[in-house]
N, C-alpha and C positions, 0 to 999 in steps of 0.2 A: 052457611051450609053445614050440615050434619054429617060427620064422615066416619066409619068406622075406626076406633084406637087397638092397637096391635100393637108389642113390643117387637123393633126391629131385631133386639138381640137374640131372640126366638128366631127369628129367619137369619141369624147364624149360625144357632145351633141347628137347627133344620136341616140345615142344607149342608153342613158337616156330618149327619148321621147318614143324608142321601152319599156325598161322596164315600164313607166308610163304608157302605154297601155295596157300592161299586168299583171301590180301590183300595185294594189291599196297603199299598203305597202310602194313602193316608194317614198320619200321626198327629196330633194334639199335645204338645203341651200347655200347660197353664201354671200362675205362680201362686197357689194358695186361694185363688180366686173363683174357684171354679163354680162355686154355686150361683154367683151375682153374673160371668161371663156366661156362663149354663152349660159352657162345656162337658159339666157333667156327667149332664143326658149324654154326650160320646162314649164317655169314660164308664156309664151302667151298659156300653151296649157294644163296645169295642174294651176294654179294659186292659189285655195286653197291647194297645196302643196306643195309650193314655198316657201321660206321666206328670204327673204333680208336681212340679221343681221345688217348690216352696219357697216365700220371699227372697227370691234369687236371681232376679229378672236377666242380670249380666249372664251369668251363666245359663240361664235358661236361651237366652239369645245365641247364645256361644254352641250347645248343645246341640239345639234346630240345624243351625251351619253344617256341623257335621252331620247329623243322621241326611239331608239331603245331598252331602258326596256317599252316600252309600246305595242311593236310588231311590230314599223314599221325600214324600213330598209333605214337609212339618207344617202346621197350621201354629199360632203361637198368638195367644191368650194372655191379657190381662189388661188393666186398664189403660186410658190412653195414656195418661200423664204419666204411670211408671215405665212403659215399656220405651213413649217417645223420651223421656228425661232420663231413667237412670242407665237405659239400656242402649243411649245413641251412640255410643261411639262403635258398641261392639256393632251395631245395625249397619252404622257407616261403612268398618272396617274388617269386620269377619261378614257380613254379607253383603253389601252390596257393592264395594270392590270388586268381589269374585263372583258376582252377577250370582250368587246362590238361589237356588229356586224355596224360598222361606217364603211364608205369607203370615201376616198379622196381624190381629183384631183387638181396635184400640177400642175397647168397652168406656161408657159411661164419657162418652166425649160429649161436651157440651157443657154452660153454666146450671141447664135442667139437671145435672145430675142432683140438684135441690139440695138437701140438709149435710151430706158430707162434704160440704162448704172448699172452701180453694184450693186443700189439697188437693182434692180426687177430683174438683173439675179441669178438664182438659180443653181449652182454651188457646194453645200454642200450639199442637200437635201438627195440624196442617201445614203451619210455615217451616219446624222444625222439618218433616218428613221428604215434602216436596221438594226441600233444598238439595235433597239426597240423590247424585249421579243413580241414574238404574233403576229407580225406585218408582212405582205406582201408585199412587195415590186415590183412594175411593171413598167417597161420603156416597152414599147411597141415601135414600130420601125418606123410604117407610119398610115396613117387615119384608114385603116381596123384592120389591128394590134390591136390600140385603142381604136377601136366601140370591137372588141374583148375581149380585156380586163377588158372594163367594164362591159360585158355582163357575162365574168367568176367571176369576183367578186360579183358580184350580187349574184350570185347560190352559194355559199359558205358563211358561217358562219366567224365571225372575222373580225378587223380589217384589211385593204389593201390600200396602198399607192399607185397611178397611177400617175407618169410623163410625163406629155407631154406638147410640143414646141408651142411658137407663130406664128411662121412665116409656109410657106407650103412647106412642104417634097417629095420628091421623094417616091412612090411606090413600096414597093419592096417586098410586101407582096401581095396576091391575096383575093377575096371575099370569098372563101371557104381553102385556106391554112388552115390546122389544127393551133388550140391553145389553151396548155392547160397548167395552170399555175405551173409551177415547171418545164416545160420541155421544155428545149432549141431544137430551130430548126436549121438543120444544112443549109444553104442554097446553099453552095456550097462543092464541095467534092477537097480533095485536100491531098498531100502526106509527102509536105516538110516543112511546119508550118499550127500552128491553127491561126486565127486571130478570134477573140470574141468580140464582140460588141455589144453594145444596143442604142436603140432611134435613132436618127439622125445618127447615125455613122454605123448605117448597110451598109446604101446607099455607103458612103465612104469609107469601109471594099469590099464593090462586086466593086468597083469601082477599087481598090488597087489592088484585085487580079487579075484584066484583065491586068493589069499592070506588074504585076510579072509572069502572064503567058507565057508572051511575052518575059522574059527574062528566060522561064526554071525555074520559081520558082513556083509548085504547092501550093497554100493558101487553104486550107479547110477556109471558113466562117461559124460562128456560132455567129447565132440574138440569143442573150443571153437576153429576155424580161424580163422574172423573176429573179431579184438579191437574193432574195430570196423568197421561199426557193431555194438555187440555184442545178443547174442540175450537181451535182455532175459525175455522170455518164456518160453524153457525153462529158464534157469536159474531163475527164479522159481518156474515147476511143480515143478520139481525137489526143489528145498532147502524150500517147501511141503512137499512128501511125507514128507522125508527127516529135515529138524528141525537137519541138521550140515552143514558143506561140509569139503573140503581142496581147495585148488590146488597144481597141478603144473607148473613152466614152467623152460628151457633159458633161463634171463633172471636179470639181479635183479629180486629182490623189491621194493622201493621202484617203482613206476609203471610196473610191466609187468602181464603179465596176469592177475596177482589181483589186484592194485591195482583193476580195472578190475572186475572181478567183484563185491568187496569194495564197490566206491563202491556198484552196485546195490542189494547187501543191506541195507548201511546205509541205503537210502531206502526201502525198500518191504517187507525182510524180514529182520531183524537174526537171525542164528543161533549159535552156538558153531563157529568155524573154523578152519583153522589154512591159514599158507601153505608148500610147500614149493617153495626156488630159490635162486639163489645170493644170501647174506647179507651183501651191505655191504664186496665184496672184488671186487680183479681176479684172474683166473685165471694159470697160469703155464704151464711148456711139458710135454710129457707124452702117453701113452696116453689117444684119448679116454675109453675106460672107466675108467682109473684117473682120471679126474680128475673123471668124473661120482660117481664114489665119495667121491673125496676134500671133494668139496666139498656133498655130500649132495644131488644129486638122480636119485635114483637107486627102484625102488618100494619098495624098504629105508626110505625116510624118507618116503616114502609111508603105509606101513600103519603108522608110528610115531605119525604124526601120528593118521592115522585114529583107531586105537585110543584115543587124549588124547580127542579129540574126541569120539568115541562115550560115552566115560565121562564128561566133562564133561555131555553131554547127559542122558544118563541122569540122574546125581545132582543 
């Protein structure tokens, strides 16, 4: 299927220029990154509420903390792997302690972020963030998704963490699709396994199960945007019906978003599952597609797993 590519991080910046129009409140920092996070575009169209830290991520984190004890509400930019790596403790400890109303967009998450190879992919950020008492956690799935996400964080009090990709994603979300934070949407219906997925890997999840429906395997798909707090509840309904799971995530596997899925089941609904995501490695420099391939998450290793799993179930 042929889906329209959109950069999610454009439906970050989008939807930061829509709240600066309507909330004075609204601030942006970024750390030197502003062109690649596109913050920018805020910074040509709000400028005295802009502010550039410059490779300073700790103190730019430190900084947000305070301007939100004064009333206004920080938005806080940069990629995912420096803001979650260099900048966790003060996230822990100057905000999410004191439940600060900060919010932050971990750019360029994922192994796609292609040629600027294992530094700048961000890979850990979900298990790292999630961990975090108070903290919200969002992969959003495609551009509107993400102008979504940032427009539900806004309206809510507390720290909130937003994920999203460099490169441009498939559509798999609509302009009015509901979204609302804590509640997974199911986007396909399906009998014989759950497949759960977030960010970049929905596309690859709706992708899978055209796949398996062609062999008699019905997949229910579930865009699991919010890791936390996560939607205990339709996942539950779900994998109920279904008897199997597979997870699909743009993450490692070790305490990202099947981690998280995974803890669920084991408390209330143990099943035969499989996870697929990146396995116990860092990525290196490259085509993002060849290296979503090379490192198998891709819906190639999607309906791999499935199929294990169905058969497991079965016998």
């Amino acid at each position: 299927m042929t889906r329209e590519v959109m950069l999610s991080r454009q439906g970050w910046a989008d939807a930061l220029i829509e709240l600066g129009e309507k909330d004075p409140s609204v601030v942006v920092l970024d750390a030197d990154l502003a062109k690649s996070t596109l913050t920018c575009q805020f910074g040509d169209k709000f400028p005295e509420r802009f502010f550039d830290m410059g490779i300073a991520e700790q103190n730019m984190v430190n900084v947000a903390g305070g301007l939100s004890l004064t009333g206004l509400t920080p938005f806080v930019a940069t990629y995912g792997v420096f803001v979650s790596g260099r900048a966790w403790e003060q996230i822990r400890t100057s905000i999410c302690y004191g439940e600060l109303n900060v919010k932050f967009g971990g750019a360029h998450g994922g192994i796609s972020v292609g040629p600027d190879g294992a530094t700048h992919q961000a890979l850990e950020e979900i298990s790292i963030m999630r961990v975090l008492p108070k903290m919200t956690v969002l992969v959003p799935a495609d551009y509107y998704e993400t102008r979504k996400a940032v427009l539900a964080a806004a309206s809510m009090k507390g720290p909130v963490y937003i994920r999203f990709g460099r490169e441009k994603t498939p559509v798999v979300t609509s302009k009015d699709a509901p979204f609302e934070i804590g509640k997974a949407n199911i986007m396909r219906e399906g009998s014989d396994i759950t497949i759960v997925a977030c960010g970049s890997m929905v596309a690859e999840a709706l992708d899978a199960a055209d796949v398996l429906a062609e062999e008699n395997i019905s997949a229910e798909v579930i865009n699991l945007h919010t890791i936390k707090p996560i939607d205990s509840e339709t996942i539950l309904t779900s994998v109920r019906k279904t008897g199997a799971i597979v997870t699909a995530e743009e993450h490692q596997m070790a305490g990202g978003m099947g981690s998280a899925v995974f803890e669920v089941l084991m408390e209330s609904c143990p099943v035969p599952g499989a996870r697929v995501g990146i396995d116990d490695t860092f990525g290196e420099s490259g085509k993002p597609r060849e290296l979503m391939e090379k490192y198998g998450i891709t819906a190639k290793e999607i309906i791999e797993r499935a199929r294990e799993v169905v058969q497991r179930k079965n016998s």
